[in-house]
PyMOL Python script that loads the backbone (N, CA, C, O; Angstrom):
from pymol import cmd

cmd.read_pdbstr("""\
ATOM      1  N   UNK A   1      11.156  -2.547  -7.017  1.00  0.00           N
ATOM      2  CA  UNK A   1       9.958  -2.804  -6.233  1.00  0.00           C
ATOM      3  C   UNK A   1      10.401  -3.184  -4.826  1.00  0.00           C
ATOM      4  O   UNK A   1      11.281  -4.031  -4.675  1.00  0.00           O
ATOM      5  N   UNK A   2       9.919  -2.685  -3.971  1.00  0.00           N
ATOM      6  CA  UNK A   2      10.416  -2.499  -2.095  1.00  0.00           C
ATOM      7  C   UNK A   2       9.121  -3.515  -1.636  1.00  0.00           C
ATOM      8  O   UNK A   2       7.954  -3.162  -1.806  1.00  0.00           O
ATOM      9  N   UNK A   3       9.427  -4.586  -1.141  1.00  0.00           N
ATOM     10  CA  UNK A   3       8.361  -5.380  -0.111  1.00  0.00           C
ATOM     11  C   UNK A   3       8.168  -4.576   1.369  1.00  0.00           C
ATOM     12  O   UNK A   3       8.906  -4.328   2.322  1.00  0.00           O
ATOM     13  N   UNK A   4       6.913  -4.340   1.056  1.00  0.00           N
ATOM     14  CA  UNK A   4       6.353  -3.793   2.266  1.00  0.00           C
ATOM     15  C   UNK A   4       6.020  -4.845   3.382  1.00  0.00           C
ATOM     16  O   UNK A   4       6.830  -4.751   4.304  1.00  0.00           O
ATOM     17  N   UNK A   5       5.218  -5.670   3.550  1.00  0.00           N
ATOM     18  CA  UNK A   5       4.684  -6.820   4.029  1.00  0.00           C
ATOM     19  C   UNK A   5       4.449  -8.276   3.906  1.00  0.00           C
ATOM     20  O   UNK A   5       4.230  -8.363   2.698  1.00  0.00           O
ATOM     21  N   UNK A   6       4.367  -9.312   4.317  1.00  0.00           N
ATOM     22  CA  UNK A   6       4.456 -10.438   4.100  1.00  0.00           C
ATOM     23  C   UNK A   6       3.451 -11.477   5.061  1.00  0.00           C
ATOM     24  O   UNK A   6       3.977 -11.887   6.095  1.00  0.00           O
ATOM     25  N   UNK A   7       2.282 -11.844   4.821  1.00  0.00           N
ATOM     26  CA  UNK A   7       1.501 -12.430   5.602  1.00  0.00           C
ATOM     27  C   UNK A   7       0.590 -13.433   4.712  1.00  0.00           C
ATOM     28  O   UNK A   7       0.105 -13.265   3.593  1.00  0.00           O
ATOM     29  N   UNK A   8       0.507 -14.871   5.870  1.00  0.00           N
ATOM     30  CA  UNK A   8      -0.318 -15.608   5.122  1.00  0.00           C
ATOM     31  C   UNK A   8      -0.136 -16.391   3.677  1.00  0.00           C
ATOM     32  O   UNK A   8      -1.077 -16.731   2.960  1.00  0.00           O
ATOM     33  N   UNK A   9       0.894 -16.551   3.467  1.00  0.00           N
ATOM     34  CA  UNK A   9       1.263 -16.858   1.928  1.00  0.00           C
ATOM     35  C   UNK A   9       1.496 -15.415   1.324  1.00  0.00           C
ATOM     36  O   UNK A   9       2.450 -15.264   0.562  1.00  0.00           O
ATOM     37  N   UNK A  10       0.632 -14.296   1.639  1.00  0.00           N
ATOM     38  CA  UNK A  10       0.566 -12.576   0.146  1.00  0.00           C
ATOM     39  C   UNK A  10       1.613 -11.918   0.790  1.00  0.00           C
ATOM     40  O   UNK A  10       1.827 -11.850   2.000  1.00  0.00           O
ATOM     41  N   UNK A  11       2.206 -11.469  -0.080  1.00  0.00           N
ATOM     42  CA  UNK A  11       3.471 -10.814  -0.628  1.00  0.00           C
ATOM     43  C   UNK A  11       3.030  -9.233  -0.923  1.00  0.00           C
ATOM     44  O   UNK A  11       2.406  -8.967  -1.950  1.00  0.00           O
ATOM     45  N   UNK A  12       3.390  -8.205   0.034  1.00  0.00           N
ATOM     46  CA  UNK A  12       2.735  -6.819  -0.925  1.00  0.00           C
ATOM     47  C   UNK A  12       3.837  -6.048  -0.552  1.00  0.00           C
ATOM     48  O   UNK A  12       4.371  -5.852   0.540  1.00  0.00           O
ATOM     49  N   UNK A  13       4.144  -5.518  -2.054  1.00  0.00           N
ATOM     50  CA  UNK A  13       4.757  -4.302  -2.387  1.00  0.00           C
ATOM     51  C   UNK A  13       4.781  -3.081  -3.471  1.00  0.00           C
ATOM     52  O   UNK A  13       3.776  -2.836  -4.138  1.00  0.00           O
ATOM     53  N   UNK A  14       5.656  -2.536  -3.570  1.00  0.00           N
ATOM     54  CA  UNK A  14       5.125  -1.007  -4.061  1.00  0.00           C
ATOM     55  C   UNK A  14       6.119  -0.734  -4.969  1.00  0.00           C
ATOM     56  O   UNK A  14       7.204  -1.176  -4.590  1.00  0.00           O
ATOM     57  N   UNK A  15       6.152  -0.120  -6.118  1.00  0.00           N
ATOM     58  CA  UNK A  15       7.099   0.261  -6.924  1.00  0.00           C
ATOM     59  C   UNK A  15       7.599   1.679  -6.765  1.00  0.00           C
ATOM     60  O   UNK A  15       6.745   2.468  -6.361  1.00  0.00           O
ATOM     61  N   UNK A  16       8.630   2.095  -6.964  1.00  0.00           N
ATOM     62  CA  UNK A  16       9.228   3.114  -7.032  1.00  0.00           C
ATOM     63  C   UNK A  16       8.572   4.717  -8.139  1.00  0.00           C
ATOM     64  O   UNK A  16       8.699   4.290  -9.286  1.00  0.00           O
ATOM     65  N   UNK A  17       8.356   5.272  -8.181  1.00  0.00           N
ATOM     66  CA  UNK A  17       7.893   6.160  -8.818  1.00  0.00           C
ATOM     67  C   UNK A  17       6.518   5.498  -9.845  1.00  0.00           C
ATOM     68  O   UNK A  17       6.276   5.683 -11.037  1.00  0.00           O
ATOM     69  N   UNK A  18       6.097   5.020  -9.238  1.00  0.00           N
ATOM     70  CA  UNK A  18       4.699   4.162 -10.036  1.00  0.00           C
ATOM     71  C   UNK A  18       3.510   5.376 -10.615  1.00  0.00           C
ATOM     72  O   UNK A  18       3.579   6.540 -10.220  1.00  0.00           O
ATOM     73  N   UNK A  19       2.500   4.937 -11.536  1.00  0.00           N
ATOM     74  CA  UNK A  19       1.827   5.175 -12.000  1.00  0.00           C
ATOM     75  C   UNK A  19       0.599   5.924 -10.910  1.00  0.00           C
ATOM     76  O   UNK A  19       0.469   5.280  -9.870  1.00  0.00           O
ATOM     77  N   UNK A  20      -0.009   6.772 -10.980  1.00  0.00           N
ATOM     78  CA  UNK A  20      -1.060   6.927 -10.238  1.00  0.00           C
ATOM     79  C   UNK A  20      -2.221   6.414 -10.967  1.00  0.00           C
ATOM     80  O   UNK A  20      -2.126   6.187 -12.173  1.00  0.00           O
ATOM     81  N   UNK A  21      -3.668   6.149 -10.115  1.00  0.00           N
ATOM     82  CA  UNK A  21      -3.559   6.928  -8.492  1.00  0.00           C
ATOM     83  C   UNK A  21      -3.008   5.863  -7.545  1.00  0.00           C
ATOM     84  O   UNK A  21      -3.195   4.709  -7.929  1.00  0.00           O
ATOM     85  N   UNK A  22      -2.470   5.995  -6.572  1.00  0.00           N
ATOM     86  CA  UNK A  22      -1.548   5.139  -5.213  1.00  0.00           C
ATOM     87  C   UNK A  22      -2.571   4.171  -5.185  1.00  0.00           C
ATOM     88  O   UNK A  22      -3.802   4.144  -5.189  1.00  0.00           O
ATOM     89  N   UNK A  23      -1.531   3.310  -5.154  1.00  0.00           N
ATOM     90  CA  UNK A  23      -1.527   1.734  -5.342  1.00  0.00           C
ATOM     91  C   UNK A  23      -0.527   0.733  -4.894  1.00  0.00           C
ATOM     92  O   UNK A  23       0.592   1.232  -5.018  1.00  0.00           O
ATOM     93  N   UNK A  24      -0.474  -0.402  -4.452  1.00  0.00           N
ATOM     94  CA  UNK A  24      -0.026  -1.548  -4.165  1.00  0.00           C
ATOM     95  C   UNK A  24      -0.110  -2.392  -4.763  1.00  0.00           C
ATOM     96  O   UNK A  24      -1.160  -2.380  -5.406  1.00  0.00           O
ATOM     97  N   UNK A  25       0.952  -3.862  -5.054  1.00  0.00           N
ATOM     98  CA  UNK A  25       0.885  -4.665  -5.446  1.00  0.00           C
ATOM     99  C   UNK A  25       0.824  -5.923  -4.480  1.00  0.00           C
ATOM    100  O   UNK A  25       1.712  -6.081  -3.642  1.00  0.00           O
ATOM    101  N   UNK A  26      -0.525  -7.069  -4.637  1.00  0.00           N
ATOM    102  CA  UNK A  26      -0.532  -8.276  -3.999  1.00  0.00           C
ATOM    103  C   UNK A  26      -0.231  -9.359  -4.741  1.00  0.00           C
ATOM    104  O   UNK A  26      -0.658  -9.449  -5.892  1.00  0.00           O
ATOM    105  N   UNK A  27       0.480 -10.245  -4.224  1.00  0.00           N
ATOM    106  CA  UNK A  27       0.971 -11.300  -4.777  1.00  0.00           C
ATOM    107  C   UNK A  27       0.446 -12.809  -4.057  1.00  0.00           C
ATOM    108  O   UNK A  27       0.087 -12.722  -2.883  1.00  0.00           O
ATOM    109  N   UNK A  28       0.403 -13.807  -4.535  1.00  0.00           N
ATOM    110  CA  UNK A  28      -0.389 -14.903  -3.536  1.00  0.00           C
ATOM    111  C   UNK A  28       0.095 -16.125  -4.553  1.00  0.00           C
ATOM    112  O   UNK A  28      -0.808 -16.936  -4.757  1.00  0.00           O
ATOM    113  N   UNK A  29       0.705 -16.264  -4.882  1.00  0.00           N
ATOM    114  CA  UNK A  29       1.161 -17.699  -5.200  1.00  0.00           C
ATOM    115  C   UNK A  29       1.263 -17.492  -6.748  1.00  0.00           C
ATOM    116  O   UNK A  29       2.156 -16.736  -7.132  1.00  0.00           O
ATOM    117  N   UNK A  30       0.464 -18.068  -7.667  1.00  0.00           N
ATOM    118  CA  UNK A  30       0.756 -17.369  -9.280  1.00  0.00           C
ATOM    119  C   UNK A  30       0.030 -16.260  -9.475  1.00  0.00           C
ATOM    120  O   UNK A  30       0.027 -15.553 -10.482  1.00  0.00           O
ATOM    121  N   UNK A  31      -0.710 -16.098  -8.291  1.00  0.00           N
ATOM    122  CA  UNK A  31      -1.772 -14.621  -8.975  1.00  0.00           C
ATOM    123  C   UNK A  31      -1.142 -13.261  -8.055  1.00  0.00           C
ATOM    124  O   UNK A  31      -0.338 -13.176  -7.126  1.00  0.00           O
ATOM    125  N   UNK A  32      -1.695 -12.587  -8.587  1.00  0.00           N
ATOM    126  CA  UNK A  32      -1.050 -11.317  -8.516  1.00  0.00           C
ATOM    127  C   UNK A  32      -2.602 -10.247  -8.511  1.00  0.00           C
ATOM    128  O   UNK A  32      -3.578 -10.668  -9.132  1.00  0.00           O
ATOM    129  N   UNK A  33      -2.675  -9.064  -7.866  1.00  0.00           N
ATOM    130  CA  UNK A  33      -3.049  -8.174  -8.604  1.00  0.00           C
ATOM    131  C   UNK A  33      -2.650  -6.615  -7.409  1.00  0.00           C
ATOM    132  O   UNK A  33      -1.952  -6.496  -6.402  1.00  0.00           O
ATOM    133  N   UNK A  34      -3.408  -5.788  -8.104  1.00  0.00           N
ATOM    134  CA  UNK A  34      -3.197  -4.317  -8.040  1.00  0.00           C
ATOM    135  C   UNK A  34      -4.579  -3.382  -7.310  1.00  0.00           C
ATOM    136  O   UNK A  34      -5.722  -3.481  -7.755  1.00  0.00           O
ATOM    137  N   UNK A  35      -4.257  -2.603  -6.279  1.00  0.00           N
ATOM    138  CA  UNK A  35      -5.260  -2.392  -5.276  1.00  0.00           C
ATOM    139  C   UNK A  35      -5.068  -0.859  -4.836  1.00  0.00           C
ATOM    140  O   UNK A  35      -3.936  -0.514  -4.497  1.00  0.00           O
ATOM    141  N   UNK A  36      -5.774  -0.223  -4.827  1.00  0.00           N
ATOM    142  CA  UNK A  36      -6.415   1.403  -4.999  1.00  0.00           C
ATOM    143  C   UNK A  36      -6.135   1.465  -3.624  1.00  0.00           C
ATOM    144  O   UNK A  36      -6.807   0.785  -2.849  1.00  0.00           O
ATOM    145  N   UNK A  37      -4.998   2.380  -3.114  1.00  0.00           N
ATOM    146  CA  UNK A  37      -4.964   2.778  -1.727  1.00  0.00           C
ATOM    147  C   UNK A  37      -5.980   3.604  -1.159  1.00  0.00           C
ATOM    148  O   UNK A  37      -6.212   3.327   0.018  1.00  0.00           O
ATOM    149  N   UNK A  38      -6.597   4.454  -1.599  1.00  0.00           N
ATOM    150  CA  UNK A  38      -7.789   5.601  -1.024  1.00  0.00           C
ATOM    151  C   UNK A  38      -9.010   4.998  -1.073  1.00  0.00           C
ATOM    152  O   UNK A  38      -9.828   5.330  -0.215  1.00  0.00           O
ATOM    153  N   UNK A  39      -9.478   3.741  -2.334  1.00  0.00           N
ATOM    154  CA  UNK A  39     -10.397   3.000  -1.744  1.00  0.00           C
ATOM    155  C   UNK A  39     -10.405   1.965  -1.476  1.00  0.00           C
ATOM    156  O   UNK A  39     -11.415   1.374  -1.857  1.00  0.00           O
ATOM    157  N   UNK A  40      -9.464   1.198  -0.773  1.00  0.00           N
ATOM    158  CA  UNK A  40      -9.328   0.013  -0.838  1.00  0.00           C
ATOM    159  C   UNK A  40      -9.974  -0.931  -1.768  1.00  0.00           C
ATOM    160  O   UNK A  40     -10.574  -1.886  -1.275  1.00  0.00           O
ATOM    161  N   UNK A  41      -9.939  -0.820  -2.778  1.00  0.00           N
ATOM    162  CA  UNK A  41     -10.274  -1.955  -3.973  1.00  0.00           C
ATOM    163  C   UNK A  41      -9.031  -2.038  -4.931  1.00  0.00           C
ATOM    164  O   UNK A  41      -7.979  -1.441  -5.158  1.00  0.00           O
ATOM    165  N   UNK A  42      -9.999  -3.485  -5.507  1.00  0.00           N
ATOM    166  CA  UNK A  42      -8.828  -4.159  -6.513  1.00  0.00           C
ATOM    167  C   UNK A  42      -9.127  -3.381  -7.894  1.00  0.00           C
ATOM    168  O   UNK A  42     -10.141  -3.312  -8.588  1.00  0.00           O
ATOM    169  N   UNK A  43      -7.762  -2.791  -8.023  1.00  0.00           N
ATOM    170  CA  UNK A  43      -7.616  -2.434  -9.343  1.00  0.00           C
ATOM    171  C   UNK A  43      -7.618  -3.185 -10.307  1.00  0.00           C
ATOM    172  O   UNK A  43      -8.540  -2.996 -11.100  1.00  0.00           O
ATOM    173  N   UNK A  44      -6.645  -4.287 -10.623  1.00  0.00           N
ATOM    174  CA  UNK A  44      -6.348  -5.078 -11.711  1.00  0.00           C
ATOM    175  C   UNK A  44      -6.024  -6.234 -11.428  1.00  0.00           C
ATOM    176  O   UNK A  44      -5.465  -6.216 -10.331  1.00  0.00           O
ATOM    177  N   UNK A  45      -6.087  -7.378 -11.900  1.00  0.00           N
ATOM    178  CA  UNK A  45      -5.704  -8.927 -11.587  1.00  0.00           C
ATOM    179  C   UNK A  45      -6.936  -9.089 -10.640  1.00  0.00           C
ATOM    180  O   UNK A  45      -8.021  -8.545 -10.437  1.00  0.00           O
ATOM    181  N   UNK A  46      -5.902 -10.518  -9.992  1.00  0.00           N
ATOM    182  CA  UNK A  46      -6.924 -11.424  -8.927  1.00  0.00           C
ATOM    183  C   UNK A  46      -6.455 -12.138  -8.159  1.00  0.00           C
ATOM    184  O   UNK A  46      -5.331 -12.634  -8.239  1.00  0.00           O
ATOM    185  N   UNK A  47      -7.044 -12.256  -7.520  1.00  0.00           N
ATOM    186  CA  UNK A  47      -6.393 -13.353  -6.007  1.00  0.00           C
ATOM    187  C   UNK A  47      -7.382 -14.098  -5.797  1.00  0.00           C
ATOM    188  O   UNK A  47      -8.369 -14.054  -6.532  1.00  0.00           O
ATOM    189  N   UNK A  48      -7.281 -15.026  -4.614  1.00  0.00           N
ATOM    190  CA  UNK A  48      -8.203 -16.036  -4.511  1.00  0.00           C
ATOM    191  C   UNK A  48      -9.438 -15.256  -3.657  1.00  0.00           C
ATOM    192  O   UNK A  48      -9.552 -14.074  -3.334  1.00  0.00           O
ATOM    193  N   UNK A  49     -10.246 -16.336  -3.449  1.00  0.00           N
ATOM    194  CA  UNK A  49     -11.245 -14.985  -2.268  1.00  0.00           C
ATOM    195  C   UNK A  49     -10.677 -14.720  -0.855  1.00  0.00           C
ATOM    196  O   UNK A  49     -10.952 -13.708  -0.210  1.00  0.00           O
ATOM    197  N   UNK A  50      -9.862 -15.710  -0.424  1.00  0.00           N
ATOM    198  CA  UNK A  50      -9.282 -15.994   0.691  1.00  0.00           C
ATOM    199  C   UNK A  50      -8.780 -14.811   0.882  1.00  0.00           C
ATOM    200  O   UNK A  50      -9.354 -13.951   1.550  1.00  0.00           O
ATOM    201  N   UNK A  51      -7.394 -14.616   0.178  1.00  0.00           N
ATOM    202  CA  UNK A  51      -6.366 -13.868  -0.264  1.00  0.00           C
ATOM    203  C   UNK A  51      -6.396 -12.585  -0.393  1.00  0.00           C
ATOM    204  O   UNK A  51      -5.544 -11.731  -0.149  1.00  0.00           O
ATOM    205  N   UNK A  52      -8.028 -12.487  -1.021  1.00  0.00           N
ATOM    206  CA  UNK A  52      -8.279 -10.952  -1.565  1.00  0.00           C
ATOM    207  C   UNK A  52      -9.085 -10.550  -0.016  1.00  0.00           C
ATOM    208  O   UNK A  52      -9.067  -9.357   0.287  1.00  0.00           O
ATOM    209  N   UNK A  53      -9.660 -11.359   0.780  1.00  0.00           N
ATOM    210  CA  UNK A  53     -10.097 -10.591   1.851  1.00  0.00           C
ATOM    211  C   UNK A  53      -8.951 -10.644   3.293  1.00  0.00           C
ATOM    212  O   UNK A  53      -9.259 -10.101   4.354  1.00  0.00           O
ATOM    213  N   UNK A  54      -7.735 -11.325   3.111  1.00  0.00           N
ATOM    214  CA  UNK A  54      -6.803 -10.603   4.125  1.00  0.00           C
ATOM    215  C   UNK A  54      -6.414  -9.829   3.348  1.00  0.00           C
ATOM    216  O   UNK A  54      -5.768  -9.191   4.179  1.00  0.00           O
ATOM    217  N   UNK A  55      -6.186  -9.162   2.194  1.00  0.00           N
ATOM    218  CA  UNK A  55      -5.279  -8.042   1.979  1.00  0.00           C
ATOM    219  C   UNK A  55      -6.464  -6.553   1.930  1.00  0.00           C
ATOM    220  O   UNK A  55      -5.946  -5.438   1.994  1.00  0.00           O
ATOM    221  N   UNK A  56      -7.673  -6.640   1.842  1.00  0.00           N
ATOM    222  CA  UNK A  56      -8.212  -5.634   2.133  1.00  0.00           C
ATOM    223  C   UNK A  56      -8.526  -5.190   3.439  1.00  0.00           C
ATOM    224  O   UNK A  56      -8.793  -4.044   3.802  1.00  0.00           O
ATOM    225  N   UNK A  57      -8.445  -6.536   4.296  1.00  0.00           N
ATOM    226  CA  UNK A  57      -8.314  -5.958   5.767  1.00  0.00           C
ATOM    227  C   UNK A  57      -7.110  -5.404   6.113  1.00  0.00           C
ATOM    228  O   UNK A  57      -7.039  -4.562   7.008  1.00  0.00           O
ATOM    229  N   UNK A  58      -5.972  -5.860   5.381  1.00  0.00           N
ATOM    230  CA  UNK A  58      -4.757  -5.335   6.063  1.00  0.00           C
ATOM    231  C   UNK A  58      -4.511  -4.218   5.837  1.00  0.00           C
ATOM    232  O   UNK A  58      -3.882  -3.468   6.584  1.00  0.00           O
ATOM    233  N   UNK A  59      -5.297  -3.757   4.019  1.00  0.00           N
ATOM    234  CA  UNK A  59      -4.742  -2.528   3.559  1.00  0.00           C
ATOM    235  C   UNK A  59      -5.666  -1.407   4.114  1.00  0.00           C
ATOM    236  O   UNK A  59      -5.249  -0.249   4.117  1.00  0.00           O
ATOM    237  N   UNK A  60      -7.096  -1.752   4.656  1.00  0.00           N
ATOM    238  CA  UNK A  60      -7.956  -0.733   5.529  1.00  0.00           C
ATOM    239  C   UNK A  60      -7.270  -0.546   6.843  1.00  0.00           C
ATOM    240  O   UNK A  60      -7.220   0.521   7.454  1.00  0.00           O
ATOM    241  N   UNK A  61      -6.784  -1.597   7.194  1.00  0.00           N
ATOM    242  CA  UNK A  61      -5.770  -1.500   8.513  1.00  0.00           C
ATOM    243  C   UNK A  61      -4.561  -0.152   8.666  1.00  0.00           C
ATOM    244  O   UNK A  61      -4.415   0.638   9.599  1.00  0.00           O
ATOM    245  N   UNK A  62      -3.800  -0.266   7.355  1.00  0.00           N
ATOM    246  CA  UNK A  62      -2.972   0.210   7.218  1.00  0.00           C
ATOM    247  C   UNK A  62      -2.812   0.979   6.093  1.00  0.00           C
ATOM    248  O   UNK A  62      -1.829   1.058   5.356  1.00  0.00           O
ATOM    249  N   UNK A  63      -4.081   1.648   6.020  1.00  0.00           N
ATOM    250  CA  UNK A  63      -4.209   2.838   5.183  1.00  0.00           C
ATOM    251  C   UNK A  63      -3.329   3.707   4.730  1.00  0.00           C
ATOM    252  O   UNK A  63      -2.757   3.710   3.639  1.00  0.00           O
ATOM    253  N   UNK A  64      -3.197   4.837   6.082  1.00  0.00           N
ATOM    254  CA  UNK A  64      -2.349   6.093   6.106  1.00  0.00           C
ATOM    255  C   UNK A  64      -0.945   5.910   6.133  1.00  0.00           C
ATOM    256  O   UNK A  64      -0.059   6.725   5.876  1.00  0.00           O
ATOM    257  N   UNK A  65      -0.823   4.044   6.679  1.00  0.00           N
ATOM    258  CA  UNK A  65       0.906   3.936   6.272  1.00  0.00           C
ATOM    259  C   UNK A  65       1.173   3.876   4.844  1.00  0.00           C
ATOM    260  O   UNK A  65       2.158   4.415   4.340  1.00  0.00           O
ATOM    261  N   UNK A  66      -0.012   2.989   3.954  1.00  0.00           N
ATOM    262  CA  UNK A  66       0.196   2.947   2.935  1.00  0.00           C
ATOM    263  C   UNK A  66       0.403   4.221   1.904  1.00  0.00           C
ATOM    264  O   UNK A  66       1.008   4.278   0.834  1.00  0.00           O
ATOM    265  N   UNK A  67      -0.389   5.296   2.694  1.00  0.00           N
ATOM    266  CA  UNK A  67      -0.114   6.630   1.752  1.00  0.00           C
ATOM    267  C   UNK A  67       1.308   7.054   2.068  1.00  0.00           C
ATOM    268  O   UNK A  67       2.002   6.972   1.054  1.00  0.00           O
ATOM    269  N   UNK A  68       1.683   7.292   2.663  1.00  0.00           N
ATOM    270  CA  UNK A  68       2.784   7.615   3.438  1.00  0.00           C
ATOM    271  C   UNK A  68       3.864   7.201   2.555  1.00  0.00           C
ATOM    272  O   UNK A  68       4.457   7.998   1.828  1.00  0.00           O
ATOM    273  N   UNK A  69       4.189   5.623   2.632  1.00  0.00           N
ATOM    274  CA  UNK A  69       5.017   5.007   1.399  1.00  0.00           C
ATOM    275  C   UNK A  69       4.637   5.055   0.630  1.00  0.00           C
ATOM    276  O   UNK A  69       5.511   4.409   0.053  1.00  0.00           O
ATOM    277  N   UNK A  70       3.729   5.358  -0.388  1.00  0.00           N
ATOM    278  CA  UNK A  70       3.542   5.753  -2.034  1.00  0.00           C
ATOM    279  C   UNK A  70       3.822   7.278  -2.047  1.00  0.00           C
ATOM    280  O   UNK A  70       4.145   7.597  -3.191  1.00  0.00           O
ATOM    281  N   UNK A  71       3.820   8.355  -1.192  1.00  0.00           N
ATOM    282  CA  UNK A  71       4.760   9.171  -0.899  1.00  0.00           C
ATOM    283  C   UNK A  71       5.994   9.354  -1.066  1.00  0.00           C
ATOM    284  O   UNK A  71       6.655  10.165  -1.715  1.00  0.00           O
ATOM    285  N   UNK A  72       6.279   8.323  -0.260  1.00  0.00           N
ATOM    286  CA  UNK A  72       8.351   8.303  -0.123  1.00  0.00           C
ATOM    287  C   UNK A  72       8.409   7.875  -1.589  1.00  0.00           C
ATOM    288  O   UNK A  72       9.186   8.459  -2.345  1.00  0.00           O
ATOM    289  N   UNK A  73       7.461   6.676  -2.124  1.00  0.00           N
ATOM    290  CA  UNK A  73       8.243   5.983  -3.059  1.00  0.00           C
ATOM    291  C   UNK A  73       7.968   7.029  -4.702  1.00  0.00           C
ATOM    292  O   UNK A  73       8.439   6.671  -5.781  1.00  0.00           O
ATOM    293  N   UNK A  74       7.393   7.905  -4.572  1.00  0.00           N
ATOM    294  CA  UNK A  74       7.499   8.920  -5.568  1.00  0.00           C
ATOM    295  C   UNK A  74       8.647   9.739  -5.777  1.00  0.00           C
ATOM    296  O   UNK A  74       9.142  10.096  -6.846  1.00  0.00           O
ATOM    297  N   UNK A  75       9.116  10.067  -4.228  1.00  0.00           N
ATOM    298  CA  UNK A  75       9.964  10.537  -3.688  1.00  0.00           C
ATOM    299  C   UNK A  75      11.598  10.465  -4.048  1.00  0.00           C
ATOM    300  O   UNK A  75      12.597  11.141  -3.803  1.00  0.00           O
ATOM    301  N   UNK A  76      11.226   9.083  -4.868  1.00  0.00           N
ATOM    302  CA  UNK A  76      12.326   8.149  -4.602  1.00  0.00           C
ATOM    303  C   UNK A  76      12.855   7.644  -3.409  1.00  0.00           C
ATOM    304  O   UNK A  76      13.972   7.131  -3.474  1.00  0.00           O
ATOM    305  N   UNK A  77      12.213   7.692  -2.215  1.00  0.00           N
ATOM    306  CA  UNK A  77      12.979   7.373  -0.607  1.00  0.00           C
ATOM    307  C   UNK A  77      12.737   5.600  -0.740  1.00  0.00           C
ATOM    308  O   UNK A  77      11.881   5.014  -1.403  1.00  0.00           O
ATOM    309  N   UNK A  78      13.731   5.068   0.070  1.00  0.00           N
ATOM    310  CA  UNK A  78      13.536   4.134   0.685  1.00  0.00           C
ATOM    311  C   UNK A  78      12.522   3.767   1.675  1.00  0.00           C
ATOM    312  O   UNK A  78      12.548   4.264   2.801  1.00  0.00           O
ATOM    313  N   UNK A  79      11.467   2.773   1.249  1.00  0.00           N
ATOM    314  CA  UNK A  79      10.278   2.651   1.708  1.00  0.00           C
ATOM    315  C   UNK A  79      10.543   1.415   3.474  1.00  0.00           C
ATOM    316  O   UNK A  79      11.346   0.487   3.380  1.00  0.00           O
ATOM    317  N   UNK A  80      10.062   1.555   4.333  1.00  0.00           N
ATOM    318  CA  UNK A  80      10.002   1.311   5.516  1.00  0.00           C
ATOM    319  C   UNK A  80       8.746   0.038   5.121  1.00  0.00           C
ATOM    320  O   UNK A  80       7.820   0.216   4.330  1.00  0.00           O
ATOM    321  N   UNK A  81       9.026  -1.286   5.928  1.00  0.00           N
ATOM    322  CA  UNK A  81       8.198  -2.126   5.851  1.00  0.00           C
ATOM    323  C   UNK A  81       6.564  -1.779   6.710  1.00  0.00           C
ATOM    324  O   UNK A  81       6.313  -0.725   7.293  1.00  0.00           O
ATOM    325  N   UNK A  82       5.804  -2.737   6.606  1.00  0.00           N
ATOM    326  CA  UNK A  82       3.980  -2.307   7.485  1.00  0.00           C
ATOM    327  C   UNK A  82       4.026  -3.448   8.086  1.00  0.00           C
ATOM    328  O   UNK A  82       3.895  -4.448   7.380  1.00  0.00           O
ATOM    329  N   UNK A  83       4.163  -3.562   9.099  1.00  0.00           N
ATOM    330  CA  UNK A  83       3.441  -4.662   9.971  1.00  0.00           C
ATOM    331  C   UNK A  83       2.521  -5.680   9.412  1.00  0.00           C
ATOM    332  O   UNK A  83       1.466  -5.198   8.999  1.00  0.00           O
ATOM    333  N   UNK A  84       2.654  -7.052   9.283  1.00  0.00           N
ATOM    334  CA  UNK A  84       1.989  -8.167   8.848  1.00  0.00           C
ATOM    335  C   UNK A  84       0.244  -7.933   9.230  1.00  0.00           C
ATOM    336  O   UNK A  84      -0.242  -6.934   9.762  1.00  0.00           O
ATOM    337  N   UNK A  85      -0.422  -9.067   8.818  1.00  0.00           N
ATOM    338  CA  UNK A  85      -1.763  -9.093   9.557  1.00  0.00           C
ATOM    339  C   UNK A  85      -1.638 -10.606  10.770  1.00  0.00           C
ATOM    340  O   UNK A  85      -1.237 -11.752  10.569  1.00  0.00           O
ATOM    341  N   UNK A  86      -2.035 -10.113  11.677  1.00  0.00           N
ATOM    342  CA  UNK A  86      -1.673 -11.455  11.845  1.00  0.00           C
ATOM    343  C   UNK A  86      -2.868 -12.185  12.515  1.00  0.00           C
ATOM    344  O   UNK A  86      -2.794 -13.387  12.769  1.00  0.00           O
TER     345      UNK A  86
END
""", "prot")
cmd.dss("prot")
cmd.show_as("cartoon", "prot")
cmd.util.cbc("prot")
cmd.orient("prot")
């Protein structure tokens, strides 16, 4: 699993040849969950409300980077970090 970003306490990264459809993983202290790159929603788990609304701004932010690296990371490539939110 390659860390893409790091902001605010959340932790998001991406696994290597992962499951479709493209997705990310957020992390925020013990919670965790899993978030639909094409529609920005939460797939699975939970975050706080706080938590869950910087990472959907960041991930509408950073959409097309996010496709991009679930790309490479199918790819097997070494995934390139995304700019924080800040």
């Amino acid at each position: 699993m390659s860390e893409l970003s790091r902001f605010f306490g959340v932790v998001i990264k991406m696994f290597h040849d992962d499951h479709n459809p493209p997705h990310f993983h957020a992390f925020y202290g013990e919670d965790d969950a899993i978030f639909d790159i094409r529609r920005i929603s939460l797939l699975k788990g939970k975050l706080p409300p706080r938590a869950l609304g910087l990472v959907t701004e960041w991930a509408a932010m950073h959409q097309n980077e996010l496709l991009d690296r679930w790309q490479c990371a199918q790819a097997g490539e070494a995934l390139q970090g995304i700019d924080p939110l800040e």
